[in-house]
VEXDOKE-987309 format. One record per residue: x, y, z of N, C-alpha, C in turn. Coordinates in pm, whole numbers, padded with zeros to 5 digits, always signed. Example, Ala and Ser with C-alpha at 12.3 -4.5 7.8 and 13.67 -1.06 7.14 Angstrom:
+01319-00569+00780+01230-00450+00780+01320-00330+00780;+01285-00225+00708+01367-00106+00714+01290+00003+00787;
end
This chain:
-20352+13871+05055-20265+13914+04946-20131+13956+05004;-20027+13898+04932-19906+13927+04987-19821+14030+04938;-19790+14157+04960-19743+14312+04875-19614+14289+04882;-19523+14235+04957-19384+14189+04930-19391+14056+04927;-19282+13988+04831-19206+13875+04839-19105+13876+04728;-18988+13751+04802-18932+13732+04753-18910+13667+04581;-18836+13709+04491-18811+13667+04377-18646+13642+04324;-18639+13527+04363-18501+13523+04341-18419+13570+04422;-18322+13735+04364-18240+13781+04446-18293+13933+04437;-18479+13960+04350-18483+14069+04388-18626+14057+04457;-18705+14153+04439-18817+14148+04512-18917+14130+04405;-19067+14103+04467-19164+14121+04403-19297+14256+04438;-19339+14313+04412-19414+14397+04471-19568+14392+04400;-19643+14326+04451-19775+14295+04365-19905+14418+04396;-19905+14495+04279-20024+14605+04289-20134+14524+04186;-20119+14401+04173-20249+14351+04086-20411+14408+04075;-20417+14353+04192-20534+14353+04238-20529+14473+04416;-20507+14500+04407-20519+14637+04538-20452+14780+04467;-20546+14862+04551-20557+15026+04486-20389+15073+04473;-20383+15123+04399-20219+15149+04431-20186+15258+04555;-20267+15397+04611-20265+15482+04698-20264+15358+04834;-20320+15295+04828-20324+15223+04951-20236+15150+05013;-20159+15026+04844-20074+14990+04867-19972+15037+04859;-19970+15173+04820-19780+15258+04860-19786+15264+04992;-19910+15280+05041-19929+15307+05173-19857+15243+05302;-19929+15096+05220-19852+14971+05316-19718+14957+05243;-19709+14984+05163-19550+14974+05148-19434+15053+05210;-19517+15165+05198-19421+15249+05306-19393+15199+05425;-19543+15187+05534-19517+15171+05674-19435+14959+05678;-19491+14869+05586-19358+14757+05580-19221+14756+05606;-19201+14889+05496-19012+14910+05480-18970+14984+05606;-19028+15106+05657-19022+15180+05776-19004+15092+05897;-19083+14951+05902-19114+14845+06002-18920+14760+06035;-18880+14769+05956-18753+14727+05926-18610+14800+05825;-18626+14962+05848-18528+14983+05796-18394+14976+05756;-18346+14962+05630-18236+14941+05633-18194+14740+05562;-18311+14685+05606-18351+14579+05551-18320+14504+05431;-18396+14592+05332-18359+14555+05166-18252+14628+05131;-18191+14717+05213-18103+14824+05117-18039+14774+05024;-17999+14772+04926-17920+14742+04829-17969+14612+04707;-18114+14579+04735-18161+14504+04651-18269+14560+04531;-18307+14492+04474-18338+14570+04335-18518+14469+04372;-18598+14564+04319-18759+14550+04305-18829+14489+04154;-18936+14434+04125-19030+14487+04014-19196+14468+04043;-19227+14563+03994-19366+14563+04024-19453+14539+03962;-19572+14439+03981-19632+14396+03915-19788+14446+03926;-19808+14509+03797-20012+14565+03788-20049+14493+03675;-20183+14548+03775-20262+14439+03633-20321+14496+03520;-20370+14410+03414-20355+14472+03229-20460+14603+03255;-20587+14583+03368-20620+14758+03329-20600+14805+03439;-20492+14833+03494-20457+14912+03608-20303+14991+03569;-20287+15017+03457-20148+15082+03428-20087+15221+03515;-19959+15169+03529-19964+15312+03657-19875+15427+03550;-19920+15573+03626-19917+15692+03548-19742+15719+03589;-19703+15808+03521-19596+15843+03524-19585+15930+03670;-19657+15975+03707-19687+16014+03880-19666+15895+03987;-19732+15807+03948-19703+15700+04039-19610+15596+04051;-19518+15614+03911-19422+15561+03913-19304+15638+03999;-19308+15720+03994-19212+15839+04017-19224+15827+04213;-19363+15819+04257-19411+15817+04378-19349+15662+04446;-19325+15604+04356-19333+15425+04393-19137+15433+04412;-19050+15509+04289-18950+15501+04291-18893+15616+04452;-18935+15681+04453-18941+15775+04574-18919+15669+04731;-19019+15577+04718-19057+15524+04863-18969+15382+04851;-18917+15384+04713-18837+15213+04743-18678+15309+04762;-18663+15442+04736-18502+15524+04775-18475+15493+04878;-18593+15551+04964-18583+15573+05104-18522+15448+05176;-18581+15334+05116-18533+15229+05222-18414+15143+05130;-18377+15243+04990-18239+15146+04925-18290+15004+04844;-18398+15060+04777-18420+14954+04689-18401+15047+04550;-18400+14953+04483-18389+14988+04332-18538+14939+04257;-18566+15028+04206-18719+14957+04129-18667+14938+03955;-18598+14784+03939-18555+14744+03811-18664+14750+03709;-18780+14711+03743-18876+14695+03597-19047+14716+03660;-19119+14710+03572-19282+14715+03596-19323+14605+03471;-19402+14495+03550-19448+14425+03452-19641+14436+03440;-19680+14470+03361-19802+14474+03322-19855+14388+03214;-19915+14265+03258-19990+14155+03155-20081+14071+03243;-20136+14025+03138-20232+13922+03269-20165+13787+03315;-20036+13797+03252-20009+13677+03294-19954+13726+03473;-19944+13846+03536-19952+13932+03674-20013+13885+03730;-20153+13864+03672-20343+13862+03762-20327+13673+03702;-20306+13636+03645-20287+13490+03634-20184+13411+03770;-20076+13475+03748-19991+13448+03869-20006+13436+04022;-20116+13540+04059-20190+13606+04143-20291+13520+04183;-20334+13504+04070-20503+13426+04090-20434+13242+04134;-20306+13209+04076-20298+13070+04077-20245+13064+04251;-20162+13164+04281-20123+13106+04417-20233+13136+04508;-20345+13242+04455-20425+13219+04615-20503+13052+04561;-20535+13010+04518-20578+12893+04450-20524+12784+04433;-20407+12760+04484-20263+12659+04507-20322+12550+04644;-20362+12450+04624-20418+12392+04739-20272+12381+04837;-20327+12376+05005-20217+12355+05069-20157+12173+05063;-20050+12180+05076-19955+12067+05080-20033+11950+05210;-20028+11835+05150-20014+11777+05311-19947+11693+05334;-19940+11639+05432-19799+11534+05467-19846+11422+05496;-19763+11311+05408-19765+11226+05331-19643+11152+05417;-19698+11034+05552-19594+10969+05563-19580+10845+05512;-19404+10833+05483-19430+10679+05451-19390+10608+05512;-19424+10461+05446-19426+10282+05520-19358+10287+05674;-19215+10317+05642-19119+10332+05739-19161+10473+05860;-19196+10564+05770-19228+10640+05926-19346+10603+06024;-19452+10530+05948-19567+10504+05991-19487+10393+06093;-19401+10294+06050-19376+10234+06135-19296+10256+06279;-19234+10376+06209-19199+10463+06341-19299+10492+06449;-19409+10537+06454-19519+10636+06470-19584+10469+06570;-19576+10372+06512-19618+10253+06592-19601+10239+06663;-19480+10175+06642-19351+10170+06792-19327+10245+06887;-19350+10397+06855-19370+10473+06955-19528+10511+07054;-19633+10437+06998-19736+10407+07076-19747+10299+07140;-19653+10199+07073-19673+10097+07157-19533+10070+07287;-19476+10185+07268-19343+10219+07388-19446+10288+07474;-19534+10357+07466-19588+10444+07559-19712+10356+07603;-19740+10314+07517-19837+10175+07586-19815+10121+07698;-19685+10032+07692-19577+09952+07753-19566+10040+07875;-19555+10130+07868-19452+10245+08022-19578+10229+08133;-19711+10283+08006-19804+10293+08079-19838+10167+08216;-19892+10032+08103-19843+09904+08166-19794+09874+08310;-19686+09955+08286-19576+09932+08418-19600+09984+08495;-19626+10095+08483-19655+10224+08598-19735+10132+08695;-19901+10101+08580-19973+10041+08648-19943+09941+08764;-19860+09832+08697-19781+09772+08810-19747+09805+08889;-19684+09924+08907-19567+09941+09004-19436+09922+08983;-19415+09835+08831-19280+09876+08832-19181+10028+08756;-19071+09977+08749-19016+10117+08708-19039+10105+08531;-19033+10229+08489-19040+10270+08340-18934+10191+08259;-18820+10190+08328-18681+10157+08278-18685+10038+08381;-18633+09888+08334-18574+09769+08396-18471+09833+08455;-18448+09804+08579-18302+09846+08681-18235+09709+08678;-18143+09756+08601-17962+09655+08604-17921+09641+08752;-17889+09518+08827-17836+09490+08935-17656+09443+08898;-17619+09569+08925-17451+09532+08914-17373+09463+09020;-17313+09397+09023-17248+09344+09112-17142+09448+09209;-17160+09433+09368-17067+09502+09433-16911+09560+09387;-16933+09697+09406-16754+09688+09358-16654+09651+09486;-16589+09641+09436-16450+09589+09556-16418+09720+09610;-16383+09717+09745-16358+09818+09822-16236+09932+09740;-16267+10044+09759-16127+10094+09665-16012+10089+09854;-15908+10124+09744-15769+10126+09855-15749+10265+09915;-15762+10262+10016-15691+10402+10070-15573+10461+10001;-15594+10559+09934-15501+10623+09923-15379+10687+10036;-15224+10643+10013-15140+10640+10112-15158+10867+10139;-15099+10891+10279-15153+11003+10279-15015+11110+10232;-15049+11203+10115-14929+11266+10085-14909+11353+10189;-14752+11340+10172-14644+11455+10213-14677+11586+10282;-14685+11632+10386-14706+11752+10422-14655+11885+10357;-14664+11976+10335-14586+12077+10246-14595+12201+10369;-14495+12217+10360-14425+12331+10410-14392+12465+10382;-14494+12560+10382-14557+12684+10291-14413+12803+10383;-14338+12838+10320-14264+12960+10359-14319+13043+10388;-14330+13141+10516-14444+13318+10484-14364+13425+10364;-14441+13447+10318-14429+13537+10241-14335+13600+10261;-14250+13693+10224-14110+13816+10307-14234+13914+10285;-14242+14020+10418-14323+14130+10394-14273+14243+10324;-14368+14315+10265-14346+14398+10136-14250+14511+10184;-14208+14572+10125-14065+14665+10148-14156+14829+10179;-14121+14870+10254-14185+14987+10300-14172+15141+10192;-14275+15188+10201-14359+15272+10104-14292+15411+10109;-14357+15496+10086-14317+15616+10077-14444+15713+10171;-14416+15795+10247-14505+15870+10291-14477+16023+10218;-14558+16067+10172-14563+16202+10064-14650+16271+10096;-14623+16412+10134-14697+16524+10214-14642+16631+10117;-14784+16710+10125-14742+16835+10039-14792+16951+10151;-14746+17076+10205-14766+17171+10238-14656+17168+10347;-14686+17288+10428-14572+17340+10548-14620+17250+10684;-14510+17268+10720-14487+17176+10874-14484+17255+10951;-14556+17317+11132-14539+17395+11151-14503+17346+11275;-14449+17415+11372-14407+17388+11515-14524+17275+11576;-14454+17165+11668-14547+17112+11724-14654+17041+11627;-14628+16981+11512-14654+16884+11412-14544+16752+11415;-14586+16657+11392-14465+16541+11397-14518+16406+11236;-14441+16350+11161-14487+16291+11079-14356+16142+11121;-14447+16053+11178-14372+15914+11194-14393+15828+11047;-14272+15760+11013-14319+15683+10897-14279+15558+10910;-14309+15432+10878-14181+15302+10843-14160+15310+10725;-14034+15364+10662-13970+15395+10466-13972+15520+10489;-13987+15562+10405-13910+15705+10347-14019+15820+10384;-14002+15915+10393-14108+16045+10384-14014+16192+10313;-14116+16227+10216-14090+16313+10141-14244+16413+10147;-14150+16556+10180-14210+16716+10239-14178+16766+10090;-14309+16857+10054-14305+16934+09951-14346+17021+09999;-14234+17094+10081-14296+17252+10156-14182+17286+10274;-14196+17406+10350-14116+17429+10449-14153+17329+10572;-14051+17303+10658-14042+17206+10829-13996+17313+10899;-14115+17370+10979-13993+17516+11046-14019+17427+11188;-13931+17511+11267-13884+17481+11397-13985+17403+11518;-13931+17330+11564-14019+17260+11643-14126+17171+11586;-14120+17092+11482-14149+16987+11376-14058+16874+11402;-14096+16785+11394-14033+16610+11441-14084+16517+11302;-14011+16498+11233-13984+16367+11134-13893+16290+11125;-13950+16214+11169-13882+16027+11196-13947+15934+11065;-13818+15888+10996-13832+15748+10929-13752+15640+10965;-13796+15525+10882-13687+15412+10924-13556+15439+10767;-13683+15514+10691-13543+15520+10556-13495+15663+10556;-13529+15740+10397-13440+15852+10367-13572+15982+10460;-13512+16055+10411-13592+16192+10430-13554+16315+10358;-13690+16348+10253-13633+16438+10175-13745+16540+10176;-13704+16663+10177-13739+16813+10229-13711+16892+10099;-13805+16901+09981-13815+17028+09891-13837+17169+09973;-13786+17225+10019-13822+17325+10116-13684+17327+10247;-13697+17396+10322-13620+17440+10426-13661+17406+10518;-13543+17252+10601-13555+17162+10688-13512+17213+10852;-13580+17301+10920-13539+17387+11015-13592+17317+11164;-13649+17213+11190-13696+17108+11317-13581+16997+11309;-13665+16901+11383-13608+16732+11395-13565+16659+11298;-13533+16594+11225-13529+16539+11166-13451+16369+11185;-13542+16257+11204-13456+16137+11204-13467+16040+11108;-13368+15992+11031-13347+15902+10936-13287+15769+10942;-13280+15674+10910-13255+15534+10957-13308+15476+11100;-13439+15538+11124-13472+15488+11274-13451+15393+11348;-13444+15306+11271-13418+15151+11298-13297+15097+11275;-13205+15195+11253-13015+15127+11310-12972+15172+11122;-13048+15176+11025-12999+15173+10878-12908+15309+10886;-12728+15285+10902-12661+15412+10855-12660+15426+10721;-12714+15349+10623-12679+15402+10474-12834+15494+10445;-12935+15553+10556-13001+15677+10527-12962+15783+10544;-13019+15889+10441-12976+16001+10395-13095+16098+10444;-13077+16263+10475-13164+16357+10460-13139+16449+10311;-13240+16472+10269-13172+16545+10151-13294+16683+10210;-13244+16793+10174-13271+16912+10198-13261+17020+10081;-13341+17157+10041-13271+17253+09978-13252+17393+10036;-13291+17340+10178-13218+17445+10313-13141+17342+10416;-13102+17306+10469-13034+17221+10544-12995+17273+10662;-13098+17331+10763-13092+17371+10891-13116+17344+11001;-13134+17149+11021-13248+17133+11082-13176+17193+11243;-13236+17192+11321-13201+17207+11523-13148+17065+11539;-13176+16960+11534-13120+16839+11588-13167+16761+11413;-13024+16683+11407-13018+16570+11270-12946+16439+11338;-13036+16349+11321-13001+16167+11349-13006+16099+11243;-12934+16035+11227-12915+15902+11126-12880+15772+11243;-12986+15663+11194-12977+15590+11285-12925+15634+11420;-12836+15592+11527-12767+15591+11639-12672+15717+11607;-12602+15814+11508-12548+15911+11518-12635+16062+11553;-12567+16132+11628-12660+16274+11616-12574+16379+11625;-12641+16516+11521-12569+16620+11536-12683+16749+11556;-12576+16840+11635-12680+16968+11639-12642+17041+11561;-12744+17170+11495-12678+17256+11411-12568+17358+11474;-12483+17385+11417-12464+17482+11485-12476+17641+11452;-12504+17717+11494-12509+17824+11460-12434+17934+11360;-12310+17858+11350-12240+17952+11276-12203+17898+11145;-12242+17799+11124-12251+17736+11012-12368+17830+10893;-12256+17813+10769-12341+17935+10690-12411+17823+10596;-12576+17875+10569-12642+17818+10449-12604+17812+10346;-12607+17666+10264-12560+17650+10173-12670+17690+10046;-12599+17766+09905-12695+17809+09856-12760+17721+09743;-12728+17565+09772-12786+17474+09674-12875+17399+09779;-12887+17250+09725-12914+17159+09780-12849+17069+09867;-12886+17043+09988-12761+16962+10093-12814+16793+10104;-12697+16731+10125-12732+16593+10198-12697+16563+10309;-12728+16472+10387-12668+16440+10500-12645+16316+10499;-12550+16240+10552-12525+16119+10548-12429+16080+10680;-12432+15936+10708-12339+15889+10816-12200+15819+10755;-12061+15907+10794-11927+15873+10732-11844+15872+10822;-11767+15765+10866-11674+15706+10938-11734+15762+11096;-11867+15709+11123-11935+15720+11238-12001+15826+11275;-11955+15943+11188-12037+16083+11239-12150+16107+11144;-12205+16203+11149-12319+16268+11042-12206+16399+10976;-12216+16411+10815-12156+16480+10750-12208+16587+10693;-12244+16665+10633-12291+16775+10547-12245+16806+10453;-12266+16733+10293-12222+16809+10153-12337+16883+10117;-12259+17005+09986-12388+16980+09851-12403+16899+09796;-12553+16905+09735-12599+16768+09687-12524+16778+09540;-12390+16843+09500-12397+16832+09333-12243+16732+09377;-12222+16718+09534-12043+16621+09577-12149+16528+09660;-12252+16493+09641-12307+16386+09751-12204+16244+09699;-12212+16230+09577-12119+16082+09553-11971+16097+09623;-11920+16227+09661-11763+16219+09694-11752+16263+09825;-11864+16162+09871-11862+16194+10053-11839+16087+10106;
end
């Protein structure tokens, strides 16, 4: 007995012939099996002429089709229910019925497998092998052009970025730029090939353009170092030189190393 099926575009729910406690039963754990399933389709249920259900069990039946989003549209009670019921378990099964043409299909394909068989026996192949005639030699292809791959230009040098204090007898070598977020006190050595810039008070070595570049700069917001190089120029501090109370640059101008604030660095 089948407790769901389809009807159209709604459902069928057959309590004909089975107890109704039993079959809410299985109806429940069905819909539970696939929730979410029917939601939004509409039901009717079908009992049979002396099985009328009570206003309890309707109420119980509308309850368990909520849950899973059915709608229970109608209840049909007649025998034409238990007639309906009784004709499909009683519906002989279908059988298949080939015709002229398929049968002749169905031939041909025993007598292809006949045939293979046949051959095997022989020894020959399943499939006749086609003997094609030799192809003509193909032509060497003439040999292309050599290509001449440029190297790459190597990538432009990075930034080295350090955060804390530099203390005597520390040294930071870079190729490009290096930038200090902290004090460089005395007896500290930083060498780049580019700029060099010191958030903090630049009081050691300091060399910039290592590699011959005079358009590197030190930028500082103490500007004290003991010895300052830009490329091939060098200067010592000197002592009586007073701290400037901004930010300084250093740069190489008409061969020497210079000293502005950084707010006249463009008018150096």
């Amino acid at each position: 007995m089948t407790l769901i099926r389809g009807r159209g575009t709604s459902l069928e729910l057959n309590f004909a012939d089975v107890d109704f406690n039993a079959g809410l039963t299985e109806l429940g754990e069905r819909l539970s099996e696939r929730p979410g399933f029917y939601r939004g389709t509409e039901a009717v249920a079908l009992f049979g002429k002396a099985a009328a259900p009570s206003a309890e069990q309707l109420e119980r039946l509308r309850e368990v089709l909520g849950e899973a989003g059915i709608t229970l549209r109608g209840v049909e009670q007649t025998a034409l229910a238990e007639e309906l019921v009784r004709r499909r378990a009683e519906r002989p099964k279908r059988e298949l019925k080939l015709s002229d043409s398929a049968r002749s299909l169905v031939a041909d394909f025993a007598g292809a497998r006949a045939d293979i068989a046949q051959r095997r026996k022989r020894g020959d192949t399943s499939v006749p092998r086609v003997q094609l005639p030799d192809a003509p030699p193909k032509r060497s292809a003439p040999p292309a052009p050599a290509l001449t791959i440029a190297p790459a230009p190597p990538p432009p040098p990075g930034t080295l970025y350090h955060v804390g204090t530099l203390r005597g007898g520390q040294a930071l070598h870079h190729a490009g730029n290096i930038v200090i977020v902290g004090d460089v006190n005395p007896g500290t050595e930083l060498i780049a090939t580019g700029d060099i810039v010191v958030f903090g008070r630049l009081l050691g070595v300091a060399h910039a353009g290592a590699q011959g570049d005079l358009d590197a700069k030190v930028y500082a917001l103490g500007l004290q170092a003991t010895q300052l190089r830009i490329a091939t120029c060098i200067a010592v501090d000197e002592e009586t030189r007073t701290p400037s109370a901004e930010p300084e640059v250093a740069c190489v101008r008409d061969g020497r190393i210079v000293i502005a604030p950084f707010s006249k660095a463009a008018e150096v």
